[in-house]
C-alpha positions as CSV (number, residue, x, y, z in Angstrom):
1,X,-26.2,-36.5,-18.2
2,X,-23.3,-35.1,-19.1
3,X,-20.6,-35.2,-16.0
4,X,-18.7,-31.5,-16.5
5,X,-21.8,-30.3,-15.9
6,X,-22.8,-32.2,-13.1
7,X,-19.3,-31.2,-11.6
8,X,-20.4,-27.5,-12.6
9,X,-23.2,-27.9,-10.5
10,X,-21.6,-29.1,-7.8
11,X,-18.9,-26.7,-7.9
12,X,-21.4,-24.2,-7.7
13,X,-23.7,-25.2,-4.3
14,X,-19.9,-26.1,-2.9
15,X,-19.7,-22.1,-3.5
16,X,-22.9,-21.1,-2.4
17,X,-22.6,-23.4,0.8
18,X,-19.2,-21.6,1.7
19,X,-21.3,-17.7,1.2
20,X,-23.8,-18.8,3.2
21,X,-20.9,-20.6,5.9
22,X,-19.0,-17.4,6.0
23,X,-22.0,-15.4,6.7
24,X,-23.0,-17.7,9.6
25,X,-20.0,-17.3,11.2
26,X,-20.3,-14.0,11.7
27,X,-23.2,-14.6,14.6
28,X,-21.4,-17.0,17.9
29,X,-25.4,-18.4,17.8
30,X,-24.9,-19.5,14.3
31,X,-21.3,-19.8,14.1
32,X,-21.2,-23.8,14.6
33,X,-23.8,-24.5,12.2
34,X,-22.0,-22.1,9.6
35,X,-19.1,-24.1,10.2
36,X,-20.6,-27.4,9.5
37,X,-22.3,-25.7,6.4
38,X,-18.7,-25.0,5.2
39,X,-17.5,-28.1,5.3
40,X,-19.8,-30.0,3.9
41,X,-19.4,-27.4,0.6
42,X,-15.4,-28.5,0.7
43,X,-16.3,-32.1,1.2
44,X,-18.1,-31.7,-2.2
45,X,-15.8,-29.7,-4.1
46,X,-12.9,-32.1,-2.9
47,X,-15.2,-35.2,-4.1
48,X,-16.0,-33.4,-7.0
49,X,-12.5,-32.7,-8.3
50,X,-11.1,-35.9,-7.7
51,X,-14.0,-37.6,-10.0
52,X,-12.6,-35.3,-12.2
53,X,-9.0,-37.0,-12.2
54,X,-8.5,-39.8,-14.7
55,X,-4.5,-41.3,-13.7
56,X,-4.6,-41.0,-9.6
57,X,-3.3,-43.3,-7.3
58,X,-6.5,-43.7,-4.7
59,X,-4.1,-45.8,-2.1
60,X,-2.3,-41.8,-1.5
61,X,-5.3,-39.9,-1.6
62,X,-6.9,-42.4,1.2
63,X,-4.2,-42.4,3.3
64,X,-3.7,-38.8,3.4
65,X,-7.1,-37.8,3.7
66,X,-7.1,-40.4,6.9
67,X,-4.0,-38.8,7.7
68,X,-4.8,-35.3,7.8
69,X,-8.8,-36.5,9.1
70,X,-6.8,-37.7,12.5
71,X,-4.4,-34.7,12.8
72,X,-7.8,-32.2,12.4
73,X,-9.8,-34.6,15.1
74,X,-7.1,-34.5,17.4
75,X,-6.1,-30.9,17.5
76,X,-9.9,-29.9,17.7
77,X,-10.2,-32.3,20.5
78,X,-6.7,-31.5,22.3
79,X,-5.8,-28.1,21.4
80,X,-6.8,-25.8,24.5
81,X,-8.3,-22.6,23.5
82,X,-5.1,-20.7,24.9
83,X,-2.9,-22.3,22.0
84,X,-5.8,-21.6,19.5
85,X,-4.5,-18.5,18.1
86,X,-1.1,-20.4,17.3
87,X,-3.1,-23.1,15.9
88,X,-4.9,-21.1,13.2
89,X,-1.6,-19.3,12.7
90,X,-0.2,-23.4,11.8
91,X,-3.4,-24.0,9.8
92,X,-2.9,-20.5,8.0
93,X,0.9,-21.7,7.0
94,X,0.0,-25.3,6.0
95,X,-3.0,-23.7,3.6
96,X,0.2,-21.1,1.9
97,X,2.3,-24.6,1.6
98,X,-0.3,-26.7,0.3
99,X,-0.6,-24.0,-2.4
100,X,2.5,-23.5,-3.3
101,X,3.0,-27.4,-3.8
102,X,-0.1,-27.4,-6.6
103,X,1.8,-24.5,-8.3
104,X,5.4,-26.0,-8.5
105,X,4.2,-29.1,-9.0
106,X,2.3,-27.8,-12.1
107,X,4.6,-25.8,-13.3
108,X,7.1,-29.4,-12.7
109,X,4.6,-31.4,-14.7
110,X,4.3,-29.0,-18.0
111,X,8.3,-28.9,-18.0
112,X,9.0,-32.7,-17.7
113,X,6.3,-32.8,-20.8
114,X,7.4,-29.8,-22.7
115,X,4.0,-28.4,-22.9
116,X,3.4,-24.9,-23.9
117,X,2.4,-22.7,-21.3
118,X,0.5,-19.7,-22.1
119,X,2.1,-15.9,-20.1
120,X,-1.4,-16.2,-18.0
121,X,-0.2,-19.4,-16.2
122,X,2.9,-18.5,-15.7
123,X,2.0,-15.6,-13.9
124,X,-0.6,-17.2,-11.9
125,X,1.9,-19.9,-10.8
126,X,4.4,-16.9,-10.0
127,X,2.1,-15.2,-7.7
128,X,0.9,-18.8,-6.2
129,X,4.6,-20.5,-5.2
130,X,5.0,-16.2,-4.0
131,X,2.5,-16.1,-1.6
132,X,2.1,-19.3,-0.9
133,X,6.4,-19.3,0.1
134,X,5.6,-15.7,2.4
135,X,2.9,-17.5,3.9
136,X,4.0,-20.7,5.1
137,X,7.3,-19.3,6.6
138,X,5.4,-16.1,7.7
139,X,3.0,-17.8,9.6
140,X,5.7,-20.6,11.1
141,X,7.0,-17.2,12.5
142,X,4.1,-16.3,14.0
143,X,3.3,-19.6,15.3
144,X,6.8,-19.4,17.6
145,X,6.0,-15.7,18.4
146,X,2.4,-16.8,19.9
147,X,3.7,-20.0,21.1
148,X,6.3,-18.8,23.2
149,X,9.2,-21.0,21.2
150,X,10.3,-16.9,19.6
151,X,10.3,-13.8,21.4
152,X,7.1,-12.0,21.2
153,X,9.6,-8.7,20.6
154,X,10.7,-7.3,17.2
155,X,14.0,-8.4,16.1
156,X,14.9,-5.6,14.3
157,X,18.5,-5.3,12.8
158,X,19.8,-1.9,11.1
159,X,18.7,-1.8,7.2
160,X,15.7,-4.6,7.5
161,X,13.5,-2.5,5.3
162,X,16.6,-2.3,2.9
163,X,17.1,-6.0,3.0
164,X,13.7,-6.7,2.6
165,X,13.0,-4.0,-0.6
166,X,16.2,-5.8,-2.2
167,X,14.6,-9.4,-2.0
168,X,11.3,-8.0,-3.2
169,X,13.1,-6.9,-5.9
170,X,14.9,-9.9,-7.0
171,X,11.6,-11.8,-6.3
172,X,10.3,-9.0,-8.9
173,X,13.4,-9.5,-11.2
174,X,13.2,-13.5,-11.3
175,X,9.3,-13.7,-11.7
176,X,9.6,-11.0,-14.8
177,X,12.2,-13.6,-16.5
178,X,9.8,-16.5,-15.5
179,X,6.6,-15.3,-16.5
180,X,8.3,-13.8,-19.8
181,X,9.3,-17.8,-21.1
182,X,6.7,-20.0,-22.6
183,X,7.3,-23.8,-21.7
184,X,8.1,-26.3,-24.7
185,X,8.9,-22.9,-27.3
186,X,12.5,-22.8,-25.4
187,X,16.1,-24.6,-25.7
188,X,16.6,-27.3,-22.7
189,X,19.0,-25.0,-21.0
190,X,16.9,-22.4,-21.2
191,X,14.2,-24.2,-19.6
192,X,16.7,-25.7,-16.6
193,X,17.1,-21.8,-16.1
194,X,13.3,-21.0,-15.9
195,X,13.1,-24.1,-13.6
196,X,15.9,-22.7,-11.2
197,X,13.9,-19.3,-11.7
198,X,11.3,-20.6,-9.8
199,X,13.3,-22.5,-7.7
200,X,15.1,-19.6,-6.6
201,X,11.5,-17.4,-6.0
202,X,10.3,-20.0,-3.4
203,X,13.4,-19.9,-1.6
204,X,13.4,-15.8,-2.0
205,X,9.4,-16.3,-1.0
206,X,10.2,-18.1,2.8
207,X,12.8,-15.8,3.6
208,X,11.1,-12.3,2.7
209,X,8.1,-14.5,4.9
210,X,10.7,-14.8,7.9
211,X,11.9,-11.5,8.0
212,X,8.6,-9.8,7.5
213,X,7.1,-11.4,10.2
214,X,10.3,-11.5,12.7
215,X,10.0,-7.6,13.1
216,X,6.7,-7.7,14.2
217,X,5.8,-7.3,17.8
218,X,3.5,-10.0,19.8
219,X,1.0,-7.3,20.4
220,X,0.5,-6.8,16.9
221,X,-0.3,-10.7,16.1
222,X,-3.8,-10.5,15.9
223,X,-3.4,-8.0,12.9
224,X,-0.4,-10.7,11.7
225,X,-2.7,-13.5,11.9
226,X,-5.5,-12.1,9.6
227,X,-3.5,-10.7,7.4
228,X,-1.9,-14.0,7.1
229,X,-5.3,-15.9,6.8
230,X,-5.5,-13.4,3.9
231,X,-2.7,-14.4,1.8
232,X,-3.5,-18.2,2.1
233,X,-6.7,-17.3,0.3
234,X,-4.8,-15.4,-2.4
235,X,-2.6,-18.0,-2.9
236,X,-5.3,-20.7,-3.1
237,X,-7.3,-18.7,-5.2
238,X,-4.1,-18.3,-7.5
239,X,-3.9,-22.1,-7.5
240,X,-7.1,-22.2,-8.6
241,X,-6.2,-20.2,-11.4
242,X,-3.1,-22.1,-12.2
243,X,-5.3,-25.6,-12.3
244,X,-8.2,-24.2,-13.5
245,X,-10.6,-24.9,-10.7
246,X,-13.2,-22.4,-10.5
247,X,-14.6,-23.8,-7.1
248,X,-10.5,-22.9,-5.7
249,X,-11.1,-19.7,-6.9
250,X,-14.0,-18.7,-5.4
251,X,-13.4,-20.0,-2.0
252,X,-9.4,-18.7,-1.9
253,X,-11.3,-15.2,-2.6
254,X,-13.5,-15.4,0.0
255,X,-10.9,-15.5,2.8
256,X,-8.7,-13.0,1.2
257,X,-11.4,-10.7,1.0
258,X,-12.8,-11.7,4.3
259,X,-9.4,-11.6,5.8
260,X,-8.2,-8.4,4.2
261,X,-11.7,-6.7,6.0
262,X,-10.6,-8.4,9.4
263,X,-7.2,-6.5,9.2
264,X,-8.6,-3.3,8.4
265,X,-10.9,-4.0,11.3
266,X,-7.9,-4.7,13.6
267,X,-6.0,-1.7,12.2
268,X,-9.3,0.7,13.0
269,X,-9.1,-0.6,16.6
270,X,-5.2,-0.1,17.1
271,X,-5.9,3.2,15.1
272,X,-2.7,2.2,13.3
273,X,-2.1,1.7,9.6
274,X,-1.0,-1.5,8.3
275,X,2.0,0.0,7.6
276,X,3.0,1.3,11.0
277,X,1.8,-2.2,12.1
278,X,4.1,-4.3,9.8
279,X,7.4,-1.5,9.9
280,X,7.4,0.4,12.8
281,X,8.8,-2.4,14.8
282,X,5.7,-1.8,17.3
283,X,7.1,-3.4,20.8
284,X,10.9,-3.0,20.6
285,X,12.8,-1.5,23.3
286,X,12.9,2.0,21.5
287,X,9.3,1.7,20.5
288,X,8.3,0.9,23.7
289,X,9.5,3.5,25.5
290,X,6.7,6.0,26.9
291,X,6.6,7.6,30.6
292,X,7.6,5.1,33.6
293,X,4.2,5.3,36.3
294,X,5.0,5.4,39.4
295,X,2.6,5.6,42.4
296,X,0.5,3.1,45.0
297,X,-0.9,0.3,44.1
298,X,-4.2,-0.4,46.3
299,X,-4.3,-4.4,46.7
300,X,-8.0,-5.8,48.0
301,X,-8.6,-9.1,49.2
302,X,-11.6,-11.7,47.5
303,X,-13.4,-11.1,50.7
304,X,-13.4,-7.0,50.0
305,X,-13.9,-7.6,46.5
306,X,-16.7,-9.6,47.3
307,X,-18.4,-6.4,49.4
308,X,-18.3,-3.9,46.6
309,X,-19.6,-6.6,44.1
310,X,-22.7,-7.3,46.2
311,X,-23.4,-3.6,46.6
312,X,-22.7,-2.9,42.7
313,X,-26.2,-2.3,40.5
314,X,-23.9,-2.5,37.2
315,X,-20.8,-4.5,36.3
316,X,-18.7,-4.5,33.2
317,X,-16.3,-7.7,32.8
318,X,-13.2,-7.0,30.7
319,X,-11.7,-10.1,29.5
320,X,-8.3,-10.3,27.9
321,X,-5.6,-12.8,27.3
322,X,-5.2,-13.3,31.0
323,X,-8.5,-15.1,31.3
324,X,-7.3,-17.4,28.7
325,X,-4.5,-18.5,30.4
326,X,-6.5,-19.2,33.4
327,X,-9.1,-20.7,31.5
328,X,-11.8,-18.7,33.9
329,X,-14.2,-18.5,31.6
330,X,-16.5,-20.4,33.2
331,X,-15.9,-19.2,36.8
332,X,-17.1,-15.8,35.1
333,X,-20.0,-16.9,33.6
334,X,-21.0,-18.7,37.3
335,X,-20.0,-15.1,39.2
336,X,-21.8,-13.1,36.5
337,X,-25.0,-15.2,37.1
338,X,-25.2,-14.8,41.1
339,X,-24.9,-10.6,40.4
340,X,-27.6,-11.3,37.6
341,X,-29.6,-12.7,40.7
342,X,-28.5,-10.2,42.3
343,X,-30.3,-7.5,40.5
344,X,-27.0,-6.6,39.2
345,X,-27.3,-5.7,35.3
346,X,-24.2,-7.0,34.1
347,X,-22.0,-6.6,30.1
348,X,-19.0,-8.4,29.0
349,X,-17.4,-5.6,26.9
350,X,-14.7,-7.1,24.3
351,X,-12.1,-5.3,23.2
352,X,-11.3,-5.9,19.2
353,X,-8.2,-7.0,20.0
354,X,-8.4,-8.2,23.1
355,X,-6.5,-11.9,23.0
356,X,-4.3,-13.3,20.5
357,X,-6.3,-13.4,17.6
358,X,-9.6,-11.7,16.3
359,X,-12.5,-12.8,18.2
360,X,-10.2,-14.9,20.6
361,X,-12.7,-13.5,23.4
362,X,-15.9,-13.8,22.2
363,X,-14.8,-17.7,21.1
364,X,-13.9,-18.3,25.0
365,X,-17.8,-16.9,26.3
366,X,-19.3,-18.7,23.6
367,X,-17.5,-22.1,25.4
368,X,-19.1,-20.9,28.8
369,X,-22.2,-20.0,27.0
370,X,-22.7,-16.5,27.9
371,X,-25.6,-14.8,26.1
372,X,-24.5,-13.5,22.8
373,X,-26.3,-10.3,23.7
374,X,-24.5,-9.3,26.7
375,X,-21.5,-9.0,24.7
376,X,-20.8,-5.3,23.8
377,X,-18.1,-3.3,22.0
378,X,-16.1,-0.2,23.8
379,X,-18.0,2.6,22.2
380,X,-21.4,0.8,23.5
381,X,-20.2,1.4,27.3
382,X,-17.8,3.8,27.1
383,X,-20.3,6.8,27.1
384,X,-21.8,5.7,30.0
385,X,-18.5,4.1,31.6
386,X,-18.6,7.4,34.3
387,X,-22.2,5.4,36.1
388,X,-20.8,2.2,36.2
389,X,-20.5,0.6,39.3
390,X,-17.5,-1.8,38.9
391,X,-15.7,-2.5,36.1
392,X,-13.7,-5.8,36.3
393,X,-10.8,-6.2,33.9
394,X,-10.0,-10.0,33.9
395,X,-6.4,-10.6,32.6
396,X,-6.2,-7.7,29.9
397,X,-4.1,-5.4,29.8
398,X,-3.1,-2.7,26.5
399,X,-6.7,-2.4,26.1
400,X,-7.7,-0.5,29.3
401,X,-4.5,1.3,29.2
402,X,-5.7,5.0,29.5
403,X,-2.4,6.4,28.5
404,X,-3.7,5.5,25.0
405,X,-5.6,8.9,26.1
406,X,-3.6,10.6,28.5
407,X,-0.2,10.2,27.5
408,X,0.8,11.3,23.8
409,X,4.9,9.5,24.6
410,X,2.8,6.3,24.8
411,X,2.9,4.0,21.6
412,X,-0.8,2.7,22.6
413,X,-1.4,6.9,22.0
414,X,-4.5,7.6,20.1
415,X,-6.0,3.4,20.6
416,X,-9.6,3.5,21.3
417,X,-9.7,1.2,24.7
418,X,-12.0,0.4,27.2
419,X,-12.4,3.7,29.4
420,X,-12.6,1.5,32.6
421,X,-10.6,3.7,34.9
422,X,-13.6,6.1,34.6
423,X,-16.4,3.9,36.3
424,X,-16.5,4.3,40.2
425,X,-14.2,1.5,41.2
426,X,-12.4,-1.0,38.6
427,X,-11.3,-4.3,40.4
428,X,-8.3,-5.7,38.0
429,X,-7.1,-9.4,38.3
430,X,-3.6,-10.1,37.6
431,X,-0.4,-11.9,38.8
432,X,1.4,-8.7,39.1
433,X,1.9,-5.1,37.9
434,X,4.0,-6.9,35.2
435,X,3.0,-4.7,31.4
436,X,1.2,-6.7,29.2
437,X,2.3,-8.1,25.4
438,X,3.1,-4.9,24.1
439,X,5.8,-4.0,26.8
440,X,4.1,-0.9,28.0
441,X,3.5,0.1,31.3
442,X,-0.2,0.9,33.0
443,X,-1.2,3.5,34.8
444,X,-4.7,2.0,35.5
445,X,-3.3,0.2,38.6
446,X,-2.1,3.4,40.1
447,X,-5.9,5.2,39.4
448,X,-7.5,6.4,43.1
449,X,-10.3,4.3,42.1
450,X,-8.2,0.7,40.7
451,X,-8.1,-2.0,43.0
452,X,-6.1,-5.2,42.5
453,X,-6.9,-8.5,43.0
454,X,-3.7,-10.1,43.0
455,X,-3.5,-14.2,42.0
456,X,-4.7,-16.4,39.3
457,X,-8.1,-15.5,37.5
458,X,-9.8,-18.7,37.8
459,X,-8.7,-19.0,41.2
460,X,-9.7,-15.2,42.4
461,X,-13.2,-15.5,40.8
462,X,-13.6,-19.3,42.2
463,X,-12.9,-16.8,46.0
464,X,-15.8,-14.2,44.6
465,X,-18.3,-17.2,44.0
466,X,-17.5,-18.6,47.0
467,X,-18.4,-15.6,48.9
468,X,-21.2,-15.3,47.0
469,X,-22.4,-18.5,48.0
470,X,-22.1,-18.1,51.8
């Protein structure tokens, strides 16, 4: 049989398997198993290509694929689900490297052999070391941000948008007089100034990535993140173009489509633009600014808490970042079961971006194995948030903020969030009345009807089981 179309074939279930992978995911029931599905398909298209090379060196492909095998086991393994959002963020910027490697080192390979490369290469290598470069250093920025190792604040300096236009501009400039020449049809020095062309777009590429990035606020990083994930695909799927891997191409366009849908998603439940998200310096100390609350908090004790809990025929948990930290998800599950046998009906309503990164939530319940179906959006429970009993935000802050409706000075102004200062009594558990990532203070603890539950999460719902259980 003839092999290049055996490795057709096999390019094409590695495609089909990553369709039907991506749709799994999109279920928490099904999301392992579309996992598993997805990497078996890149197991084969990664077998498949490299039957497909005739001069390789199979000592470096062994030892990297052991390599990077034991760096993928270990951070599944040891990565706690608090530093998962900076994780992906990592994986996000190692995916932009990786592809803008192939691309120079095509591009390296045809000018050491003087081969004649066609405008369509050129340009596909252009846009690959591009945003491949904007990538890897965008998402090393986002990484500190997320990790702590940055400020989760904007650094914004007078004339960034200038700064930024004028590199876009000679990344524009240099790519037009590098796409324009055609390998092995120039002089030598020409070609040297092709080669520091390019040179000079990857370096053009990681900074435009830095200071993209640096302005955007910590609250925003969910919306950073998938947008991120979105120009790794772009950039592998331009790779694949520049190698001529059709396999590549298909799978870098499914996660820039899929990611470019995620950050609409995330936009739609800010009810921000892209734009406003990426310039508007979302955060800052000017941006920031809205009315100062003042008023009483009303503290309750696990014991109290407890009381109104027990009486409660309908509960709403709230989950935000807060639980992450505490790594309470579990404790919840355990409370949310004894009001289950309490005849209590009982929803975990997750905010879009609630967390660090999209889905950051649901992937936390999913560990403690709460029932996919108890998990609802805002505009399933905020219609009927006015004949809830108890609403119990855990940890979460901007996104049961009701000066998103109530105060048009607020930044968060015009954000659908979770309407939990409307059900009879909301219990919030927090550390303090510190304002969450975006730096904007909340009302919701001043509400007649808020009561705080001062302490760490895990610990104050490990007090509510604990009642329950005596």
């Amino acid at each position: 049989m003839n092999l290049e179309l055996v490795r057709g074939i096999c390019y094409i279930a590695a495609s089909i398997l990553f369709v039907f992978g991506l749709k799994m995911l999109g279920s928490p029931t099904t999301a392992r198993r579309g996992n598993l599905v997805s990497a078996i398909g890149m197991l084969i298209a990664v077998v498949t290509a490299l039957s497909a090379m005739t001069d390789i060196k199979w000592a470096w492909i062994i030892a990297g694929a052991g390599i990077g095998s034991a760096i993928g086991a270990l951070a599944a393994r040891l990565v706690k689900m608090t530093a998962m959002p900076q994780m992906v963020g990592l994986f996000n910027g190692f995916g932009g490297l990786a592809s803008l490697l192939v691309g120079f080192s095509e591009f390296h390979s045809r000018w050491a052999d003087a081969d004649t490369t066609q405008l369509f290469t050129m340009v596909a290598i252009f846009l690959t070391v591009l945003t491949g470069g904007v990538t890897f250093s965008g998402s090393l920025v986002a990484y500190g941000k997320l990790a702590g190792v940055v400020t989760g604040k904007p650094v914004l300096y007078k004339g960034r948008n200038t700064v930024n236009t004028a590199i876009l501009i000679a990344i524009v400039a240099s790519g037009i007089f590098f796409c324009a020449q055609k390998l092995g049809q120039v002089e030598n020095a020409e070609t040297q100034g092709v080669y520091i062309a390019l040179v000079g777009i990857v370096v053009l590429a990681l900074i435009l990535g830095v200071l993209s990035t640096i302005g955007i606020g910590g609250a925003d990083m969910p919306v950073v993140i998938c947008l991120l994930n979105s120009y790794s695909g772009l950039a592998a799927c331009a790779a694949g173009f520049v190698i001529n891997n059709n396999v590549l191409i298909v799978s870098g366009s499914l996660v820039g489509a899929s990611g470019l849908v995620l950050t609409n998603i995330m936009c739609k439940a800010m009810n921000r633009s892209l734009a406003n998200v990426l310039f508007s310096g979302f955060g800052s100390a000017t941006a920031a600014k809205g009315a100062a609350y003042e008023g009483q908090a009303r503290p309750v004790s696990a014991e109290d808490a407890y009381l109104i809990l027990e009486a409660a025929r309908s509960v709403v948990f709230v989950p935000g970042y807060g639980m992450a930290v505490a790594q309470a998800q579990h404790v919840v599950r355990e409370l949310a079961d004894m009001l289950t046998e309490n005849g209590t009906e009982v929803k975990y309503c997750i905010h879009p971006v609630a967390g660090r990164m999209p889905g950051h939530m649901n992937v936390l319940l999913a560990e403690a194995n709460v029932p996919y179906e108890l998990l609802v959006e805002p505009q399933d429970v905020n219609p009927t948030m006015k004949i809830v009993d108890v609403a119990v935000v855990i940890g979460a802050n901007d996104v049961v903020n009701p000066a998103a409706r109530e105060d048009q000075s607020s930044p968060l102004w015009g954000m659908p969030v979770v309407d939990v200062d409307r059900a009879r009594t909301c219990i919030v558990l927090k550390r303090s009345l510190n304002p969450g990532f975006a730096g904007v203070d909340n009302p919701l603890f001043f509400k007649d009807n808020t009561r705080m539950l001062f302490g760490d999460a895990k610990a104050s719902v490990a007090r509510l089981v604990s009642e329950f259980k005596h």
